[in-house]
C-alpha positions in Angstrom: -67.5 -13.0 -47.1 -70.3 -11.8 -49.5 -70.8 -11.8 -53.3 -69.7 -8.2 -53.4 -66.8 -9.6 -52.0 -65.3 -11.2 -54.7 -64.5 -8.2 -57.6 -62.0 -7.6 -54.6 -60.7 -11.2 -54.3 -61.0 -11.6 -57.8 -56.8 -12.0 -58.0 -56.1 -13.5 -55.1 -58.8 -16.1 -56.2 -57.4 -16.3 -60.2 -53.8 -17.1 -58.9 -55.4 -20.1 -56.6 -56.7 -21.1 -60.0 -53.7 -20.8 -61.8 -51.5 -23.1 -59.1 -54.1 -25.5 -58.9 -54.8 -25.8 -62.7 -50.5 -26.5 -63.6 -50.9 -29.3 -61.3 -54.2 -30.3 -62.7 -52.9 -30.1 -66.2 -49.5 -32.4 -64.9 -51.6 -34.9 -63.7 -53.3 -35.2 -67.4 -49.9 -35.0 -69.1 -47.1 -35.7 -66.0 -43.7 -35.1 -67.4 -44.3 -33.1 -69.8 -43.1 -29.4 -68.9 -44.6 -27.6 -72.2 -48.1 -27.6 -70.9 -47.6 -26.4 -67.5 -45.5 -23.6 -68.8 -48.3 -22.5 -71.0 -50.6 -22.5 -68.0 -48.5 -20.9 -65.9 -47.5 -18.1 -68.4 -51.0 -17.7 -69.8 -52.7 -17.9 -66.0 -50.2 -15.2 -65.1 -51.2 -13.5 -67.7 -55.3 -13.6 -66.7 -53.9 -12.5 -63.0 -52.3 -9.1 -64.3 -55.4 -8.6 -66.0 -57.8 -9.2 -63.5 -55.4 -6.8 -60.8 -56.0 -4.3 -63.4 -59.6 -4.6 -64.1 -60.3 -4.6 -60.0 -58.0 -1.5 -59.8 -60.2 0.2 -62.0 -63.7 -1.1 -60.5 -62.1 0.6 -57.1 -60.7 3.8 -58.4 -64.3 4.3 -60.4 -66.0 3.6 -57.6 -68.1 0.3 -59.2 -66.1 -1.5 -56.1 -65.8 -0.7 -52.4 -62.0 -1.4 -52.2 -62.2 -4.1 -49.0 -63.3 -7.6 -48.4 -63.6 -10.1 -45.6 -65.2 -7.2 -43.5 -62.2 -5.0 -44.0 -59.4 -7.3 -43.1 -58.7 -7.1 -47.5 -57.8 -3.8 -49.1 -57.3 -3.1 -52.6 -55.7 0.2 -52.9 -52.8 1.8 -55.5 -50.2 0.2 -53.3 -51.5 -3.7 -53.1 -52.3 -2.9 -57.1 -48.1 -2.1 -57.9 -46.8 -4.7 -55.5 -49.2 -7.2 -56.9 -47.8 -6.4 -60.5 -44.6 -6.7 -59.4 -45.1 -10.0 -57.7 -46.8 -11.2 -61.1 -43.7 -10.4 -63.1 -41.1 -11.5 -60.8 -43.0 -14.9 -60.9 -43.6 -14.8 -65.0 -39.4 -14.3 -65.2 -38.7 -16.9 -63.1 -41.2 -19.5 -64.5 -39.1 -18.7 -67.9 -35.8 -19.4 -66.3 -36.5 -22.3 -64.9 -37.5 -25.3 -67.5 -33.8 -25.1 -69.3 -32.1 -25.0 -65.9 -34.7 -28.0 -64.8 -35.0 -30.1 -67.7 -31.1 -30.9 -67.7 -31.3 -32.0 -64.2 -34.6 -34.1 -64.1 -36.5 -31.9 -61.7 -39.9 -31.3 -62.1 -41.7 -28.2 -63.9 -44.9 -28.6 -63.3 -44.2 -28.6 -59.7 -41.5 -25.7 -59.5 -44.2 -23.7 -61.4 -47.0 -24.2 -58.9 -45.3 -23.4 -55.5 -44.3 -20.2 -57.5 -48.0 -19.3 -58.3 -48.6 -20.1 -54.4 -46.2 -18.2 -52.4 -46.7 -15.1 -55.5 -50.8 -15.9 -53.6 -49.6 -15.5 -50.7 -47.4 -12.3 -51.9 -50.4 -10.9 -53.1 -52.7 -11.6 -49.9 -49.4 -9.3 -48.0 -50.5 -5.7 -50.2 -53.5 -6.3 -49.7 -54.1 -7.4 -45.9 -55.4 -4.7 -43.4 -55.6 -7.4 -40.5 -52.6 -8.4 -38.4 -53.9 -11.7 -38.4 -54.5 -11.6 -42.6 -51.0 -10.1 -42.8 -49.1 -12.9 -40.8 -51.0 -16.4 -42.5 -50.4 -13.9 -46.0 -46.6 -14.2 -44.8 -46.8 -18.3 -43.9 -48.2 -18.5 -47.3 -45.5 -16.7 -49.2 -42.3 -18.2 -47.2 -43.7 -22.1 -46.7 -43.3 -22.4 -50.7 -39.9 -20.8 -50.2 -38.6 -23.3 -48.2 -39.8 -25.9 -50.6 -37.9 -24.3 -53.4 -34.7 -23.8 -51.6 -34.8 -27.7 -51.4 -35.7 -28.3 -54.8 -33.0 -30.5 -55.8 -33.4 -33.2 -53.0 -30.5 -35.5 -54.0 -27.9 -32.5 -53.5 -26.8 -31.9 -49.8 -26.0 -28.3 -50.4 -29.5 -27.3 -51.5 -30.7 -29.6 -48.2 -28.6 -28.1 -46.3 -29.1 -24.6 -47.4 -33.3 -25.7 -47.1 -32.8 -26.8 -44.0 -31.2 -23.8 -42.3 -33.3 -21.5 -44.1 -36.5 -23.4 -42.8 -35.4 -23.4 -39.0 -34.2 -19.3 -38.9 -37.4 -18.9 -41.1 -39.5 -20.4 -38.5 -38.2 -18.6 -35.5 -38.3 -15.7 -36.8 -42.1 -16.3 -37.9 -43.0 -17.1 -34.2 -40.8 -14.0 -33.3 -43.0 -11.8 -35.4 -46.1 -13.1 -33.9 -44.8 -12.6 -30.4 -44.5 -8.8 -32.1 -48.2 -8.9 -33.1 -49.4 -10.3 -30.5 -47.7 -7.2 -28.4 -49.3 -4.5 -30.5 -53.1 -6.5 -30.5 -52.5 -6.3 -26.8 -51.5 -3.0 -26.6 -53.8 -1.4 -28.7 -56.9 -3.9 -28.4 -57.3 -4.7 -31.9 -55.7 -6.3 -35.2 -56.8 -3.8 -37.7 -54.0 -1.9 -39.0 -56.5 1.2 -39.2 -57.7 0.4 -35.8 -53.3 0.2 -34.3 -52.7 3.3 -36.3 -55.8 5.2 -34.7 -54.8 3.6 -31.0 -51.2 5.0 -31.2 -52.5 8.6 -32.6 -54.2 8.4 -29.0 -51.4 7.1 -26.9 -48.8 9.4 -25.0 -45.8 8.1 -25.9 -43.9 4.8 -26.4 -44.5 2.2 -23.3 -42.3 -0.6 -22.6 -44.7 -3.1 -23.7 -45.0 -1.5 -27.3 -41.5 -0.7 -27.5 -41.0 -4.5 -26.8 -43.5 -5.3 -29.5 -41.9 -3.1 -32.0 -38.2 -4.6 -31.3 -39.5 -8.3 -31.9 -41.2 -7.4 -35.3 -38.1 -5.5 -36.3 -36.3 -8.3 -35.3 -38.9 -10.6 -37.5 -39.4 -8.4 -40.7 -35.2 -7.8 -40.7 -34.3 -12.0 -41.1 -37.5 -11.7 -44.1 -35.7 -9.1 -45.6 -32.0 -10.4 -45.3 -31.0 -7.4 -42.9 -27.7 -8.0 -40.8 -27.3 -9.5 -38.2 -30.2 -11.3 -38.9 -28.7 -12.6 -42.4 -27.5 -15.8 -41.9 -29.4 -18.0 -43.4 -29.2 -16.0 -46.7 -25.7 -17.5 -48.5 -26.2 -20.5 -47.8 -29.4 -21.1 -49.0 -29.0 -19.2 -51.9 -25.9 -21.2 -53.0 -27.9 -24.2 -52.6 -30.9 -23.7 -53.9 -31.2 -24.4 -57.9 -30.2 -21.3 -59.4 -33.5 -20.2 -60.8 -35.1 -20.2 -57.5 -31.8 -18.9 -56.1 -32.9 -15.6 -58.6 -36.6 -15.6 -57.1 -35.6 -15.7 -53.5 -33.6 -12.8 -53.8 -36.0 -10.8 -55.3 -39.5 -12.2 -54.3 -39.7 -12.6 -50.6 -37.5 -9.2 -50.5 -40.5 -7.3 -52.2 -42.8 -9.2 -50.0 -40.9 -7.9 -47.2 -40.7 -4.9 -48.0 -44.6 -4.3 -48.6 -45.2 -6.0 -44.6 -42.9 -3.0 -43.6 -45.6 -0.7 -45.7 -48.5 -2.0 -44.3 -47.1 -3.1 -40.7 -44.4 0.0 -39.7 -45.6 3.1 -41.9 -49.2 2.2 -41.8 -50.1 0.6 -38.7 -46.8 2.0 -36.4 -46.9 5.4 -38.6 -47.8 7.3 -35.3 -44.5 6.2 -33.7 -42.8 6.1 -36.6 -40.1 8.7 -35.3 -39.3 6.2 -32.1 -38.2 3.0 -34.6 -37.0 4.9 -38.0 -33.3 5.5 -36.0 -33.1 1.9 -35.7 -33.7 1.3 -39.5 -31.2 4.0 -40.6 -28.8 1.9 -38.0 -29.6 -1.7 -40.0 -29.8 0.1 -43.2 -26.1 1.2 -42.8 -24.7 -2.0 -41.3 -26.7 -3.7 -44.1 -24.9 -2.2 -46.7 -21.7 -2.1 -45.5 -21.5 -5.7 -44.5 -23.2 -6.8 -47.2 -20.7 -5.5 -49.4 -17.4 -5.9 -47.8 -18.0 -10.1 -47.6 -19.1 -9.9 -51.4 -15.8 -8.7 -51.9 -13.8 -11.9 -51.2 -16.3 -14.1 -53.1 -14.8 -16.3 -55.2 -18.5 -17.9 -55.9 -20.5 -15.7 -58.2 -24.0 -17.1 -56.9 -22.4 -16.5 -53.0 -21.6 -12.9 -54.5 -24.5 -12.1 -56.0 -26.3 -13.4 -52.0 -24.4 -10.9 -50.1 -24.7 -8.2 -52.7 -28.9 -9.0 -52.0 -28.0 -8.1 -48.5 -26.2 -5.2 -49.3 -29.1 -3.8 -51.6 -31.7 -4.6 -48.8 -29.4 -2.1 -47.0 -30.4 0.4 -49.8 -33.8 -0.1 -49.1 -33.5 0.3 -45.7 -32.6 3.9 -46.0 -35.9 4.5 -47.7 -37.4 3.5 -44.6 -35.7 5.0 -42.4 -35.6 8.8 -44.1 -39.2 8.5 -43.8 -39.3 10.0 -40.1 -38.4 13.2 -41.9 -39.8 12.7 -44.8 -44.3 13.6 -45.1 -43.9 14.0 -48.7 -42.9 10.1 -49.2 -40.3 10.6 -51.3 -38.3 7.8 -49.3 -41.5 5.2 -49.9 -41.3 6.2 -53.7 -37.6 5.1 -54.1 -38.1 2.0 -52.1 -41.1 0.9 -54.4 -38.8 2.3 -57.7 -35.8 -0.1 -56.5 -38.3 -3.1 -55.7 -38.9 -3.0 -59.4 -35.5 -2.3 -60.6 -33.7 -4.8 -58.7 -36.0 -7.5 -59.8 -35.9 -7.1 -63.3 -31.6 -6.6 -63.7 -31.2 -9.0 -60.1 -33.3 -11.9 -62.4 -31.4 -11.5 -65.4 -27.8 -11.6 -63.7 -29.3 -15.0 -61.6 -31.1 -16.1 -65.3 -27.4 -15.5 -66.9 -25.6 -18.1 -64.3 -28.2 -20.6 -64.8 -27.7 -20.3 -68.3 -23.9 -21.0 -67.5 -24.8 -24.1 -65.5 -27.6 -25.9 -67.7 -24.9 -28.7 -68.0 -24.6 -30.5 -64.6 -22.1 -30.0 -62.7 -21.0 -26.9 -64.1 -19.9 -24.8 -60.9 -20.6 -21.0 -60.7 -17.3 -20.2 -59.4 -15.5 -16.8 -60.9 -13.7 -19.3 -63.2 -16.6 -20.4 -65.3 -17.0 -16.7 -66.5 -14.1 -16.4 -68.1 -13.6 -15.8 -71.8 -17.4 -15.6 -71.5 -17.6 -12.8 -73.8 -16.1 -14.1 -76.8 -17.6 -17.7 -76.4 -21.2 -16.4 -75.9 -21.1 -12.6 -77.0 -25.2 -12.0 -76.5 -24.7 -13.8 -72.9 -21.8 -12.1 -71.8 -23.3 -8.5 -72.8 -26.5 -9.1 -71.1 -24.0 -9.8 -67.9 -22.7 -7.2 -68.5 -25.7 -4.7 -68.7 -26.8 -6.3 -65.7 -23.9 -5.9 -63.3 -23.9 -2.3 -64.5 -27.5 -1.7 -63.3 -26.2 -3.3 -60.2 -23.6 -1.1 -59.5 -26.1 1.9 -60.5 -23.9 2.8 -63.7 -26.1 5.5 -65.8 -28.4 4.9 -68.0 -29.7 2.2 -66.3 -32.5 1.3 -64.3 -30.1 0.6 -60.7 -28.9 4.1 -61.8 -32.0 5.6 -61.2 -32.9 3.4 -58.2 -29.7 4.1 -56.5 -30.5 7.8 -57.4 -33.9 8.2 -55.9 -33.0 6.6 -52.5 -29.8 9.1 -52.4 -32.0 12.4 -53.0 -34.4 11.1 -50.7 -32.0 10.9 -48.1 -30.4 14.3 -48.5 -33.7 16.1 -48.8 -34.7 14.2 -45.6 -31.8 16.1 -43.5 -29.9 12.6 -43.9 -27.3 13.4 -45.9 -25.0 10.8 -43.9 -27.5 7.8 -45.2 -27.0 9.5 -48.8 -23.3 9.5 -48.5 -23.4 5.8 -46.9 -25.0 5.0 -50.1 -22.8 6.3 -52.4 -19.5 4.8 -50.5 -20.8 1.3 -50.7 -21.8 1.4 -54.1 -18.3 2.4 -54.4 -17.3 -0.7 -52.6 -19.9 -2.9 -55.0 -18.3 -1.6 -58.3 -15.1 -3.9 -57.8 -16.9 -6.9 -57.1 -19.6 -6.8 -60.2 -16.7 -5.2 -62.4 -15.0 -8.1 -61.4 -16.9 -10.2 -63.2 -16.9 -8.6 -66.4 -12.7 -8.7 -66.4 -13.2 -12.5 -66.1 -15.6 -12.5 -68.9 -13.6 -10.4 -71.8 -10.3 -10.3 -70.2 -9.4 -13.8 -68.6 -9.0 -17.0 -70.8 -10.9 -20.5 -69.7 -9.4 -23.3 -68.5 -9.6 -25.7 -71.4 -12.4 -25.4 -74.2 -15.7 -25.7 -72.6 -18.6 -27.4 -74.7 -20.9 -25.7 -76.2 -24.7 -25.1 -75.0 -27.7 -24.3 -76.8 -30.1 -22.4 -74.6 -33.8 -22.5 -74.4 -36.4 -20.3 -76.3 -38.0 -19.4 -72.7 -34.8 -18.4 -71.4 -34.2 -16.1 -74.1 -37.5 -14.5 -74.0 -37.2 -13.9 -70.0 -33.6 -12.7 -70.7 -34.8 -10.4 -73.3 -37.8 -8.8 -71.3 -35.3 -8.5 -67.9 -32.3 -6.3 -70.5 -35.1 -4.3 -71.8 -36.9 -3.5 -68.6 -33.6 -2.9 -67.2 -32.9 -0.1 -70.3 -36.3 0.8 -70.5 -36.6 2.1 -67.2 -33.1 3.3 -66.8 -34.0 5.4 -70.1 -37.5 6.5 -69.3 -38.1 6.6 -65.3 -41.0 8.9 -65.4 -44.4 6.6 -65.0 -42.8 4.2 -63.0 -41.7 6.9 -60.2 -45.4 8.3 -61.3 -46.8 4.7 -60.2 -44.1 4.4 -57.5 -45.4 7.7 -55.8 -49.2 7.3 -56.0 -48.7 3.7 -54.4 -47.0 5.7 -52.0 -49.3 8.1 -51.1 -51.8 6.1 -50.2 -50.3 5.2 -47.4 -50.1 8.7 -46.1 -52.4 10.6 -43.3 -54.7 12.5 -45.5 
């Protein structure tokens, strides 16, 4: 590393900061959640700003673009995903203290592993090393498993911690059996240098297909993808729900940018060989996904396998990409990254809202009569289970819209039309919900609850993003495709 180095690392190095300065600040004032928030919100804050500043040094070329001797890239596509990681982690910091508070669990703390794994996150876009890419990934999951067991005194979110810790692990060492394949193979861990191996190479071997079926196997359990799934319901019921919101959307995106950098930038020459068995998970994805969400009686369980099922809608981003040059299928999948954070946040941000008195289930009863006890509450439900279901205007309209055209201007039209039946499928479940919040009466007359100011202000940004870009898609499928093209051969 060298001093021209660090204009590069300049975010990776301010989100360091930022974690280690809300625990600094705890120390000085421990208990108190108010300052941490601040520095979490206002460090965020500084982050976004310095991704933007380094963006520009690159594209103006005042910067080189890559650090560490090229194992560190900075490019449009580490520059969106790193926004996106930024927000995902400024929502969730202002769900969580109202959620927290009632139950005794520490701020401070919840805000920190946050900053780290978003660290780790943001180390993902960036890394042009196998090796980079796979600690990157350690560092964005270990905080994971820390947050799924959050809430140490209750045995669901233990037990949800623990399975999602053991499945994660495997499927860690599983991935770096994978890398470990293709270094052999190719005789190097820069993703330039596998990309520029496997132009040469005639064909697929056995020893590469191999490699290539244990990282599928590796990046699908990251991403949720059946049958590697599992671990996904469970630990998402039992985690507190304000992490349960940030696991479903944060490790997805971080997922979903190791696919980027690991199949369509490093495995891009072979990319015809493994995009059939991504169409194949994509549509197993989906369908499962959303035919067990179906009999869930749980709306946090509901709301885990409909994250499966939308992984499934990612997947066929992915996998139209064999027979798609112009990356229209990469542009959808970076659009719906975005879109399903912001309206999958603010449904997860509603239920915790629901459950800030302990013991308050989230069972389909709860909701009922929802939208006359808490009017503002039960709309924003509303608008968010809408964008879920991809009901126009909204921004899961749009999403659901740009991985469909993709598909059929691909030559896929079957993935397009998979799609479309499963959303289908998806509409009775979310529409559920909103009959039991303006149509059902509750049981009894429950108690009034006063919600937080950071609640409201994080439930507030994630309707209007939702509208926003359902209303006016152009310059984030304008960012969505130059992030994309970078990728691509030149």
């Amino acid at each position: 590393m060298t001093w021209t180095d660090f204009p590069i690392i300049a975010p990776l190095v301010a989100a360091l900061l930022v974690a280690v300065a809300i625990i600094g600040v705890d120390m000085i004032a421990p208990g108190r959640s108010r300052p941490a928030i601040a520095v979490a919100l206002v460090g965020l804050g500084i982050v976004a700003i310095a991704i933007v500043w380094t963006d520009q040094l690159v594209r103006t070329g005042q910067a080189s673009g890559v650090a560490f001797g090229g194992a560190y890239t900075v490019d449009p596509l580490a520059t969106y995903l790193d926004l996106v990681f930024v927000a995902i982690v400024a929502l969730t910091v202002l769900f969580g203290p109202d959620y927290l508070g009632a139950r005794d669990l520490p701020v401070a703390e919840y805000a920190a592993v946050l900053v780290f794994a978003m660290s780790g996150a943001m180390l993902i876009a960036g890394s042009s090393d196998l090796l980079v890419l796979f600690v990157a990934l350690e560092l964005m999951v270990l905080p994971g498993y820390l947050l799924a067991g959050f809430a140490k005194h209750d045995a669901l979110s233990t037990e949800g911690a623990i399975k999602y810790f053991l499945l994660g692990s495997f499927s860690s060492a599983i991935l770096l059996f994978g890398l470990a394949y293709i270094w052999g193979i190719t005789g190097t861990t820069r993703i330039d240098g596998v990309a520029a191996a496997l132009a040469s190479a005639h064909g697929v071997s056995p020893a590469l297909a191999l490699g290539m079926a244990l990282l599928t196997t590796g990046v699908a359990f990251k991403l949720a993808a059946v049958p590697f799934h599992y671990w996904t319901p469970d630990a998402y019921q039992g985690s507190p729900t304000p992490v349960t919101g940030f696991l479903s959307v944060g490790p997805k995106v971080g997922a979903i940018a190791i696919v980027l950098r690991l199949f369509v930038e490093a495995l891009g020459p072979v990319h015809v060989d493994w995009m059939p068995v991504l169409a194949v998970l994509a549509v197993l994805t989906m369908t499962l996904g959303n035919l067990v969400a179906v009999s869930q009686t749980n709306v946090k369980r509901m709301l885990a396998y409909s994250s499966i099922a939308h992984t499934g809608y990612i997947l066929v981003g992915f996998a139209v990409y064999a027979n798609d040059p112009s990356g229209e299928g990469l542009t959808a999948v970076l659009f719906y990254a975005v879109a399903y954070a912001f309206m999958n946040l603010g449904a997860f941000a509603v239920v915790a809202a629901l459950q800030k008195r302990p013991g308050v289930t989230s069972q389909l009863d709860t909701f009922a009569g929802l939208g006359r006890r808490e009017p503002l509450l039960g709309l924003l439900m509303t608008l968010f289970l809408l964008s879920l279901t991809g009901i126009p205007p909204t921004a899961g309209f749009f999403a659901k819209a740009l991985i469909i055209l993709s598909a059929v201007q691909a030559g896929a039209p079957i993935l397009g039309l998979a799609v479309v039946l499963n959303a289908i499928v998806a509409a009775f479940y979310y529409l559920r919900v909103v009959v039991y919040m303006y149509m059902r009466e509750p049981q009894g007359e429950p108690a009034a609850v006063s919600h937080g100011a950071l609640l409201r202000v994080g439930l507030a940004i994630a309707a209007a993003m939702t509208i926003l870009i359902g209303l006016l898609p152009g310059p984030l499928i304008d960012a969505a495709t130059t992030a994309a093209r970078s990728l691509l051969p030149v």
